[in-house]
C-alpha positions in Angstrom: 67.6 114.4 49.8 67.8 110.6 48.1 68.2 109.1 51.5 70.8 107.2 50.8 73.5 110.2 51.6 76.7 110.1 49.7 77.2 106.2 49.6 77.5 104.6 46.5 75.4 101.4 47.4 72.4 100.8 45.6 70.1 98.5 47.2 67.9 98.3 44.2 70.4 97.6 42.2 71.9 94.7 44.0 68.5 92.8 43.6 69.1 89.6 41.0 68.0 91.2 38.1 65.4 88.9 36.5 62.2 88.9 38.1 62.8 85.1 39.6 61.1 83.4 42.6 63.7 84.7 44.5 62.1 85.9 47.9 60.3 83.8 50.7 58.0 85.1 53.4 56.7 83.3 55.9 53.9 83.8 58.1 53.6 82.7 61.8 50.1 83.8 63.2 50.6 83.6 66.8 51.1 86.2 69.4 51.2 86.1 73.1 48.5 89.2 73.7 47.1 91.2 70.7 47.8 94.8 70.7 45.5 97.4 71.1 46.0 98.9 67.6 46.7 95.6 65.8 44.0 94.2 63.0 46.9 91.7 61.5 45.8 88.0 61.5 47.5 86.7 64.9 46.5 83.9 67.7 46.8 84.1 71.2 46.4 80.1 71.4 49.9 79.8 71.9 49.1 75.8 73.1 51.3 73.4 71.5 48.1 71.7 70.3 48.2 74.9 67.3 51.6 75.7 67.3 53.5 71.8 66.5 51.0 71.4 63.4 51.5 74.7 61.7 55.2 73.9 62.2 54.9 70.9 60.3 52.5 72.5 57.9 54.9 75.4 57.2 58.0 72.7 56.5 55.4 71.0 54.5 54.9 73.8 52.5 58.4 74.9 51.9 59.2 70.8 50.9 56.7 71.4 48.6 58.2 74.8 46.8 61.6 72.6 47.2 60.3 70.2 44.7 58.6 73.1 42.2 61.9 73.3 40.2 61.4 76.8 40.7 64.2 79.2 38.5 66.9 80.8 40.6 67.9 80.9 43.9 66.8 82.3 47.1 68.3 85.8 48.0 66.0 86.5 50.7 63.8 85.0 53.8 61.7 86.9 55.6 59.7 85.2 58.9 57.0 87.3 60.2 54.0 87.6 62.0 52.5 87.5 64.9 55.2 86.9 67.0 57.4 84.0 65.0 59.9 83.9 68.5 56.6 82.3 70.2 57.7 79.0 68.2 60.9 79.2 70.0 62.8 76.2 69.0 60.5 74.9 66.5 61.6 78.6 64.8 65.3 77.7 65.2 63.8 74.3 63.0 61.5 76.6 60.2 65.2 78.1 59.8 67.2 75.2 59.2 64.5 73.6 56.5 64.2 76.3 54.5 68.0 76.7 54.0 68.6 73.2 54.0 65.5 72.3 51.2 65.8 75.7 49.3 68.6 76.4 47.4 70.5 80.2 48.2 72.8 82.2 47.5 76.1 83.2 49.5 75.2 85.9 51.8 71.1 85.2 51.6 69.5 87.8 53.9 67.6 85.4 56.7 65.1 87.6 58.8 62.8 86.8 61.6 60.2 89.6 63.4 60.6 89.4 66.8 59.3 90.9 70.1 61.0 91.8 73.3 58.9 89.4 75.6 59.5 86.4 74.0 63.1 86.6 72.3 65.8 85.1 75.0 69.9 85.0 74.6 69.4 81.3 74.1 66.8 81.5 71.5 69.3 84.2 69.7 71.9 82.3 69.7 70.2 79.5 68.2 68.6 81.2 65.2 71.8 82.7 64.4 73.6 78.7 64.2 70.4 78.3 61.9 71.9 80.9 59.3 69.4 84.1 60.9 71.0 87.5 59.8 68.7 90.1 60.6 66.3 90.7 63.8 63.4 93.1 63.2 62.6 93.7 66.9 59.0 95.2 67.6 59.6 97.8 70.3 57.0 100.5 68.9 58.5 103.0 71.9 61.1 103.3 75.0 58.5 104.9 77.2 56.6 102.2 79.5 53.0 105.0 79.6 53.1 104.2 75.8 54.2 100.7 75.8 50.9 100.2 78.0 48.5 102.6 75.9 49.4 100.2 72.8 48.7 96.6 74.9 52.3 95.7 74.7 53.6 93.5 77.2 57.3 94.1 77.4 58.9 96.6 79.4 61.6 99.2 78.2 63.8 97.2 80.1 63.1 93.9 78.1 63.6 95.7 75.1 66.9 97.1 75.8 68.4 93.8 76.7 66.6 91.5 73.4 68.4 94.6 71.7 71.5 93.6 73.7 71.6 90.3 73.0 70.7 90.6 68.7 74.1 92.8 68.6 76.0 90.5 70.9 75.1 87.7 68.8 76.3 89.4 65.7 73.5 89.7 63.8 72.1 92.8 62.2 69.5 95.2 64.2 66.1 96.8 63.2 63.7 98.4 65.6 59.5 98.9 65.1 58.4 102.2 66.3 55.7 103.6 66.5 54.6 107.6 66.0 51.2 109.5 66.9 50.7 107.7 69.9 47.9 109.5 72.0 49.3 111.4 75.0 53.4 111.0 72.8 55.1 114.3 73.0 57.6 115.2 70.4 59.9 115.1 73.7 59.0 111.8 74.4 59.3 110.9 70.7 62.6 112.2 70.5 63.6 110.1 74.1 62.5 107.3 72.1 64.6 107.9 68.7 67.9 108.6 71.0 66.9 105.7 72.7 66.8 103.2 69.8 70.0 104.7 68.0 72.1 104.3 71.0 70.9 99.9 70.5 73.4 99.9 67.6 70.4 99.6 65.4 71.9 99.9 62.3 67.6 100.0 60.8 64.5 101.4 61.7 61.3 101.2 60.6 58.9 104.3 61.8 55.6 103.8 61.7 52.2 106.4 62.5 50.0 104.8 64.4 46.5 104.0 62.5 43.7 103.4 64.1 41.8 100.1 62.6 38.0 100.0 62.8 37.3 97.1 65.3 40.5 97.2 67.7 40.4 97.9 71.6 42.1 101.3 70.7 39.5 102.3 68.0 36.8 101.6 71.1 38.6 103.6 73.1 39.3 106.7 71.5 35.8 106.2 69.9 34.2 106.4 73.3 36.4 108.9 74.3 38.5 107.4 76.9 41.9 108.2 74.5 42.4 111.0 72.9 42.5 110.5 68.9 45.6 110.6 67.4 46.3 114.3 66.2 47.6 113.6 62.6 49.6 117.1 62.2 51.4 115.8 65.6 52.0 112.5 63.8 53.3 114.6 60.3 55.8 117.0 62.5 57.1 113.7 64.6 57.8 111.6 61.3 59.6 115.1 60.2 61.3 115.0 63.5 62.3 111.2 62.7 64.0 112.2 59.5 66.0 114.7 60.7 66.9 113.1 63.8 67.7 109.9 62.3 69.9 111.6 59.3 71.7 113.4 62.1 72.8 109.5 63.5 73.5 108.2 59.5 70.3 106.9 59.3 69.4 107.8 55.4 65.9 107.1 54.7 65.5 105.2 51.8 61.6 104.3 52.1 58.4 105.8 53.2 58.8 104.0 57.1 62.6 103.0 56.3 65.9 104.5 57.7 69.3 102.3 57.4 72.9 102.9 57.4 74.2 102.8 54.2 74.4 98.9 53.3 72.0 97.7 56.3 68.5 98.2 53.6 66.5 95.5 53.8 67.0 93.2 50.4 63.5 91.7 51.4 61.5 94.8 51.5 63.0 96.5 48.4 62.0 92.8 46.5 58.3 93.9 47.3 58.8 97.7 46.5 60.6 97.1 42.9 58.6 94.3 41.7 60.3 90.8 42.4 58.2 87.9 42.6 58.5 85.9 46.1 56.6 83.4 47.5 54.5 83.4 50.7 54.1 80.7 52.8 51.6 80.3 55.7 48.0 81.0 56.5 47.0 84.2 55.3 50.4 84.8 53.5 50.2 86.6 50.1 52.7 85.8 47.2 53.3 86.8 43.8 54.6 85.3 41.0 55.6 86.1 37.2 53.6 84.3 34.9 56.0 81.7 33.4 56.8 80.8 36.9 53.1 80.3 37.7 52.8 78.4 34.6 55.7 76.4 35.8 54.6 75.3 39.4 50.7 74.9 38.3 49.2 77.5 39.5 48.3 79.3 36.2 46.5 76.9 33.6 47.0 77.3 30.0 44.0 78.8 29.2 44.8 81.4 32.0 47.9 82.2 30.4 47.1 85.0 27.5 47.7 88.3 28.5 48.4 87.5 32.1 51.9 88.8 33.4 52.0 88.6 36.9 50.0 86.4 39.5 48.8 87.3 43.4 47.6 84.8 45.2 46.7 84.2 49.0 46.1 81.5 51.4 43.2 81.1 53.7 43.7 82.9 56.8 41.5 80.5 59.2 44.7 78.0 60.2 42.3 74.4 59.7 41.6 75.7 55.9 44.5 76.3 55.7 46.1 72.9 56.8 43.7 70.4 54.8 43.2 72.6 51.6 45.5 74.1 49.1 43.4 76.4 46.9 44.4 79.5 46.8 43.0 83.0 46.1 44.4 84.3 43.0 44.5 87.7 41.1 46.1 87.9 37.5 47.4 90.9 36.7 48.3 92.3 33.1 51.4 94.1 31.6 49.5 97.3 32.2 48.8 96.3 35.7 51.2 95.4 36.8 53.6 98.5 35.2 51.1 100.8 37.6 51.8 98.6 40.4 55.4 98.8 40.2 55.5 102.5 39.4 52.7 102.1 42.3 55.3 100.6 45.1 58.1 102.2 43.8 57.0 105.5 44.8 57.6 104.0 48.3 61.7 104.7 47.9 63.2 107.8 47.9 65.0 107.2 44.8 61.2 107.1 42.7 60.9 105.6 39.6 62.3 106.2 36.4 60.9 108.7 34.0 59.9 106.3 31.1 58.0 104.2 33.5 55.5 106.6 33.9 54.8 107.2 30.3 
């Protein structure tokens, strides 16, 4: 089965076609609480001491891309995280800069991450003004023993009505969740997937719990006081997410990705087939084809031969990041970066072409 059922969409295919600097992420490191599974960078100094200058530092940063005279336009805009609705209205500001100093296309996809706790009518309603279009909602599961087992600190209830209020708002729907939980039956995993449908989520992104060295839940089931997750449990219940899902119209069309036909995310498929994008933030990665990285300075001329793509990353710690631009970089050759993309690409369910492999 493709995954993308009978429609005659294809996402891939409505990327711009030129590798361009076309896609923008952008990385707000703040949570409330850290999860119990979660090695991501995120802060829980949520103080407006940290959180007014990495606003300003992240509309810095996109002024400064604004004056790159970078080719093509933005298609895509991707805020994540940490939580990004901690900012509350200095988000609903991140927002306007970047469409107002960036120029876009008609229709751009604008998507910010989101949890329950922290996501509010009001805030909604302001984010869509902004030009928002999508709300990826981190709900991981609709069961509160689970919820609590992962260190989340919304309730089922919280969830439902964030949910509520993305729809009501008019803006487009996708739910985080979260298979393989310790003590998650395939019942309970099934409450969940019913659950989440019946949202009017018209995406979903499921996800096997992983258990990173160094988190409170690695401790835990470490010292035995959780169960490890059982990983033919976690197989069968992705299984079970498929079929359920496709039962709903919910095509997969990526390793952790189910969609109505038409609601893919443009953003994701940019990093999956190859496009560059820029990333913006501490910690943020971004890549970019060569002439582009010639063309904003960040690939010298010596640099140049034989390099076709370039990776680069910003510090993680937040005060490197704020007083000094260097950047890691990785260069990547034609070769390379052909195995990368064939690499990612394996992530759809349509695969890669034949002669890409060769």
């Amino acid at each position: 089965m493709s995954g993308l059922g009978d429609s005659e969409f294809d996402p891939v295919a409505a990327l711009s076609g030129p590798a361009l600097a076309a896609h923008v992420y952008i990385h707000v490191p703040f949570c409330r609480t850290k999860c119990s599974y979660c090695d991501f960078l995120s802060i829980t100094d949520i103080s407006d001491v940290r959180l007014e200058p990495v606003s300003r530092g992240l509309e810095g940063e996109i002024t400064r891309w604004a004056t790159a005279s970078l080719p093509g336009v933005i298609e895509t805009v991707y805020i994540g995280g940490g939580t990004p609705t901690i900012l509350a209205g200095r988000l609903v500001g991140i927002v306007r800069h970047v469409l107002d100093m960036l120029p876009h296309k008609p229709g751009v996809e604008v998507t910010v991450e989101a949890n329950p706790d922290s996501l509010t009518p009001l805030l909604v309603e302001g984010l869509a003004a902004a030009g928002v279009t999508r709300v990826s909602l981190g709900v991981q599961s609709f069961e509160e023993s689970e919820l609590a087992l992962l260190g989340r600190v919304h309730t089922v209830e919280e969830a439902l009505e964030a949910a509520r209020a993305v729809c009501d708002a008019g803006l487009g729907l996708s739910l985080d969740l979260m298979c393989g939980i310790p003590g998650q039956s395939d019942r309970s995993w099934l409450l969940t997937l019913e659950q989440a449908v019946m949202t009017d989520a018209r995406h979903l992104s499921v996800y096997p719990l992983t258990l990173e060295p160094g988190t409170p839940l690695d401790a835990a089931c470490g010292s035995g006081l959780v169960a490890e997750p059982d990983s033919d449990l976690t197989a069968t219940q992705m299984l079970l997410a498929e079929e359920h899902l496709a039962t709903c119209g919910l095509h997969r069309y990526e390793v952790a990705s189910y969609a109505m036909p038409g609601d893919e995310s443009r953003h994701n498929l940019a990093y999956w087939t190859g496009r560059s994008y820029l990333g913006i933030g501490p910690s943020a990665h971004g890549m970019l084809d060569a002439v582009t990285a010639s063309s904003v300075g960040m690939l010298d001329a010596d640099e140049t031969p034989g390099v076709a793509r370039v990776r680069y990353a910003h510090p993680s710690d937040i005060d490197t990041w704020l007083t000094d631009g260097r950047l890691e970089r990785e260069f990547l050759d034609a070769a390379q970066a052909a195995r990368e993309d064939v690499m990612l690409g394996l992530r759809l369910t349509r695969g890669v072409p034949v002669a890409a492999v060769r």
